[in-house]
N, C-alpha and C positions, 0 to 999 in steps of 0.2 A: 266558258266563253271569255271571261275577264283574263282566264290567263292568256289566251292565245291573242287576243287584242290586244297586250302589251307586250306579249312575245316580237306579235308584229311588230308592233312600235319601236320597239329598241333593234329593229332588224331593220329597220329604217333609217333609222338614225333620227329616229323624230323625240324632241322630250314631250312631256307628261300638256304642257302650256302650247305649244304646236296641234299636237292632234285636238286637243279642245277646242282650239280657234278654229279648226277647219271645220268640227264638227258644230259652229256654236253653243258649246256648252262650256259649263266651268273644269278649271282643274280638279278642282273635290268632287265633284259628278262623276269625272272619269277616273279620278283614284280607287272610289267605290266602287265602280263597274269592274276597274280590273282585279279589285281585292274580294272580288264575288258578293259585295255586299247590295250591291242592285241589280237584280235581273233584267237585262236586255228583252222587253216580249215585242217590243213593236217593230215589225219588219223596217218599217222605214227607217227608222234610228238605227238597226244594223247595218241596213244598207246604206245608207251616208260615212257609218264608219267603214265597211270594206270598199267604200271608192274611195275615202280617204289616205287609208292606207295601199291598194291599188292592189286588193284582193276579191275573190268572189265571197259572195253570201257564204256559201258551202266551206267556206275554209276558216268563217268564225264560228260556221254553229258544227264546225268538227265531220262536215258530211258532203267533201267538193265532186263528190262524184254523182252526187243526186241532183247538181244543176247544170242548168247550160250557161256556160261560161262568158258564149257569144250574148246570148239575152241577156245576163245579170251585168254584165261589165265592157257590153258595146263595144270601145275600138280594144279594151285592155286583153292584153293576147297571153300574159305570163299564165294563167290557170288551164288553158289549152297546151302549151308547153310542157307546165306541170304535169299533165294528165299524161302525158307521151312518155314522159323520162317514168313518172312511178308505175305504168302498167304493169305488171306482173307477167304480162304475156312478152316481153320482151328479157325476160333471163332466159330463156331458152327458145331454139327452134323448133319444139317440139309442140311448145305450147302455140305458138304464133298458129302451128298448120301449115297448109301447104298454100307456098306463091303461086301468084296470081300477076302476069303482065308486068316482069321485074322491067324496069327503064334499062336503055341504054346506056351502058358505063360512060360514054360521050357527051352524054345526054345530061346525066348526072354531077359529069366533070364540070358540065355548064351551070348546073343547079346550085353547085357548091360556089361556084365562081362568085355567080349571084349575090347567094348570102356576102360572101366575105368583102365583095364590093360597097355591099348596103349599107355593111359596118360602118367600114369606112368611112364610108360618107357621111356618118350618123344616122341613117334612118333605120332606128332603134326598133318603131314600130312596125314596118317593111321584115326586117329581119326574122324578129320573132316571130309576127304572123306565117313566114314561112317554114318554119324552121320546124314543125311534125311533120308536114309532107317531106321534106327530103330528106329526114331522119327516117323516115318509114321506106322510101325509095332507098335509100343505101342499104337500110337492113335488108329488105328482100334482095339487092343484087348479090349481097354477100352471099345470101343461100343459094341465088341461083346459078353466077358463074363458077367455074372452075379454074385452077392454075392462076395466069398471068393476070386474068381478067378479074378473079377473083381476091388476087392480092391487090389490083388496083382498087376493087371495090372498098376493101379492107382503109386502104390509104385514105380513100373519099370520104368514107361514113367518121372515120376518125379526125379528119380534119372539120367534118359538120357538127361534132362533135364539143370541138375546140372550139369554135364560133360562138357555140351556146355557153360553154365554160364561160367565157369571156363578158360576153353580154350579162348573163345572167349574176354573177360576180359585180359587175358596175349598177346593176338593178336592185342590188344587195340582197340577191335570192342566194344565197352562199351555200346552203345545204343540194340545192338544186345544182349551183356551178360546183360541187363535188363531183356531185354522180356523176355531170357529164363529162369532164375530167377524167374520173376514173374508168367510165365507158369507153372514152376516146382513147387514153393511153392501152387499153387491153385492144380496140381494134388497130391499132398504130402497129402493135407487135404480132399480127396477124399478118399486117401488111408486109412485114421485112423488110422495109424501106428506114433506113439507118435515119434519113433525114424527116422524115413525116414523124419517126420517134422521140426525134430534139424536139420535135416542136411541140410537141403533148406534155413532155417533160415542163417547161415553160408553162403551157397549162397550168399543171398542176403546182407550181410554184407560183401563179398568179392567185389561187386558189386559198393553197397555204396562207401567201400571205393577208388574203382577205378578213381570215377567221384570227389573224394576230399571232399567227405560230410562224413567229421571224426565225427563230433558229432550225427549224426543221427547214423553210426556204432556203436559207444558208447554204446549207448541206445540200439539199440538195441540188442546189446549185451546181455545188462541187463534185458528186457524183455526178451529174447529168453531163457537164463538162469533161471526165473524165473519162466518159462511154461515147463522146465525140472525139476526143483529141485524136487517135489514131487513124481517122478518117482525113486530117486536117491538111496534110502534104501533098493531095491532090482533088482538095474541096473545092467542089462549084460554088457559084455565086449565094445560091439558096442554102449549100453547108452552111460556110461562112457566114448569112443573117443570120439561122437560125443560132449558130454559136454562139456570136455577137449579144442576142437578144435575150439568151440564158443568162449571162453578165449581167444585161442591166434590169434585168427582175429581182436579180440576186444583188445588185446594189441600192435596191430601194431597201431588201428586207434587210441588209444590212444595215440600211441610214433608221431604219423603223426601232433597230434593235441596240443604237448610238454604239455601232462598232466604226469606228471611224478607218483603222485600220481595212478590213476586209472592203467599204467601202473604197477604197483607192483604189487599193487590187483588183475589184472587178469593175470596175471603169476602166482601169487599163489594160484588162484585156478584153474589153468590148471595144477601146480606141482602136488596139491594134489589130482586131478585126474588120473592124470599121475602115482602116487605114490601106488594109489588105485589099478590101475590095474596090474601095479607091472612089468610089461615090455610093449617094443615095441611090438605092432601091429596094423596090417592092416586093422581092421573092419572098416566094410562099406566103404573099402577107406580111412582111416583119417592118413594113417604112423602116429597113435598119441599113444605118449610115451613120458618118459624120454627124451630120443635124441628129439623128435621134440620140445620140451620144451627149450631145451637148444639151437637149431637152433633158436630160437625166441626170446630169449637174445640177440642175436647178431644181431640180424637184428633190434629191438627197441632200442639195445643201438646208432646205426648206424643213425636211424632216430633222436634219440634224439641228435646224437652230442658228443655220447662218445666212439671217437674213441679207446680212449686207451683200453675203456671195453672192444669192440670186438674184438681187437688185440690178448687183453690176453683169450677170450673166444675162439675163431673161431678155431684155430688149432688144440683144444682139443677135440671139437666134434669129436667121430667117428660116420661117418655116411653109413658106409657101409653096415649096416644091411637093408635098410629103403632104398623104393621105389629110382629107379634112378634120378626121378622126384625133391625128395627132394635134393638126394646128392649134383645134380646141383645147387636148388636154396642157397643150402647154399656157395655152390664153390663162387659163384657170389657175394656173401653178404662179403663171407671172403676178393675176389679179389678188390672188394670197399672198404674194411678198408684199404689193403694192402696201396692201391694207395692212398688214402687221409692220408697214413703216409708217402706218397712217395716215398716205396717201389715198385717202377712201374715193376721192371724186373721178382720180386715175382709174382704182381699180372697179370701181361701179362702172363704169366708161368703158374699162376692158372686158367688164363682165356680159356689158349689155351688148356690146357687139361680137364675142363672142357667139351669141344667143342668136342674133341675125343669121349667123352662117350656119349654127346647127344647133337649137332649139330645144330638139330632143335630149341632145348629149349633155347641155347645159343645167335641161330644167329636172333632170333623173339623177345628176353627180351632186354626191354628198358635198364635196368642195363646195358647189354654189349654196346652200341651205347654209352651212357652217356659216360664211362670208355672210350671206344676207341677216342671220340672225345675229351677227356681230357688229352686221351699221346698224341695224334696229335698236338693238341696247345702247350705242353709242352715240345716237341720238338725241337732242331735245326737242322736244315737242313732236309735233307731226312730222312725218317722215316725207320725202318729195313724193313727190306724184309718179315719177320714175322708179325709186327704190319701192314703194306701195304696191304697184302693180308688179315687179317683179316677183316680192317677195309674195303676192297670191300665184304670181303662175310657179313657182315653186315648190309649194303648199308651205308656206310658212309664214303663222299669224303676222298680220300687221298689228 
């Protein structure tokens, strides 16, 4: 159990003095737990640590299938997720059995809608709570239509797919945003839909770069872009995002991996995508435009180490046309320049109104824990009243 509790831990992003504080206990208490030198027997002290870390009972004592996830962890929805993506009954139709009341591909078009709206918006827990049902409604359509209908179904369960990659990735369930990932890109190419395929590819590059494998995003990158361009001389609106959007995944993991080079190049050819389509929008989901182009300046220059870049970038973005989802992640990207110019009051300020508009997005991204445990140390004495309470709804000790 000590290993998996710090397996968690570090798949959190939490150190060793964070999980303590939420658990009231000491650092050397939990060193011991995770070095198996004290045994966990009392239910309540496990459970305090799996709400802390924002997992079920079953997934520290190595047995998540013998509880119910809704009883042990109330609104938390990731271990009903979980349970969806690892069933075994979903590598084959044979195992599934026979459907029963497949939904309306219409129906379903609306359900995915749903999801990727919720995103959007940040409501994180909305999402995932839905996100077995209409995973499970896409699989059965797959089996039950045929032809057009069934390559539609194909398109839909892949892109429900991508949704969860995504979220689950920003949750920092990373082995989870794999599978879904690699589920979504295999139903993407069921569908035949050239464009529903960029967009998994993307996926899977957000994915990559989760777990730190920047050069394999790289690449693929540039394959994935290379499997569009032929497409590109009579791309609709939704080619062209999704093209655009492969660039600027592939310009983070460049800035991750301080290629400064490859970073230019694929900013500018997500401009001249961006440029093509000639404003902001939304297809297929991508918020990709202009503004999202210049949100992604600021966050590679950030990676790269050029604070003053994004200093003088961040404030100019307006980002209020463009999904809430984005406004936040740029709010956050601005509030980490702010504060590594050590302009803390600015960025606590951006932080905390950030958190007004979306809550969820704020109080689950590593960005905000990083930043908060960064005015804490940099602190004298007591911390305000304001940073204090933050820094508990974030789960990070005052």
């Amino acid at each position: 159990m000590g290993q998996r509790i710090a397996w968690y831990r570090r798949r959190r992003g939490m150190s060793q003095e964070v999980l303590a504080g939420l658990v009231g206990r000491t650092v050397d208490w939990l060193s011991k737990v995770e070095n198996n030198r004290i045994d966990l027997d009392r239910l309540s002290v496990i459970r305090s640590v799996a709400d802390a870390l924002d997992v079920g009972i079953g997934d520290l004592l190595g047995e998540p299938s013998l509880l119910d996830w809704s009883h042990e962890s109330g609104t938390r929805t990731v271990p009903a997720l979980r349970e969806a993506l690892l069933n075994y009954k979903q590598l084959s139709p044979f195992l599934r059995g026979p459907v029963t009341g497949a939904p309306d591909v219409e129906a379903l078009n609306e359900d995915v809608g749903q999801l990727w709206d919720a995103y959007q918006a940040s409501r994180y827990g909305f999402t995932i709570a839905r996100l077995p049902h209409v995973l499970a409604a896409g699989q059965a359509a797959t089996q039950t239509y045929e032809g057009g209908a069934q390559e539609r179904s194909f398109a839909l369960l892949a892109l429900t797919y991508q949704v969860a990659a995504t979220l689950l990735t920003k949750l920092g369930e990373a082995d989870l945003a794999w599978i879904s990932a690699e589920r979504g890109f295999t139903a993407a190419q069921r569908s035949g839909s050239v464009v529903v395929i960029g967009s998994l590819f993307r996926s899977v590059t957000h994915t990559l770069l989760s777990t730190g494998r920047y050069r394999e995003a790289k690449q693929l990158t540039t394959d994935a872009a290379a499997f569009l361009t032929p497409g590109l001389a009579n791309a609709s609106p939704a080619y062209l995002s999704v093209y655009g959007t492969l660039f600027l995944a592939g310009a983070v993991a460049a800035a991750r991996d301080e290629d400064r080079a490859s970073v230019r190049s694929f900013l500018a050819e997500a401009d001249e995508a961006a440029q093509r389509l000639g404003s902001d929008g939304n297809f297929l989901w991508t918020a990709f435009g202009p503004t999202n182009v210049a949100i992604h300046r600021v966050t590679t220059a950030m990676d790269l180490g050029d604070v003053q870049v994004a200093i003088d970038l961040g404030p100019q973005v307006d980002t209020t046309a463009l999904p809430m989802e984005r406004q936040v992640r740029h709010a956050l990207e601005t509030a980490r320049a702010l504060s590594a110019w050590n302009r803390t009051e600015e960025a606590l300020a951006t932080l905390l109104d950030a958190e007004q508009k979306a809550p969820e997005q704020v109080r689950h991204h590593a960005i905000s824990r990083q930043l908060v445990q960064t005015w804490m140390r940099r602190g004298r004495g007591r911390p305000s009243h304001q940073l204090a309470s933050l820094a508990q709804r974030v789960h990070v000790a005052a």
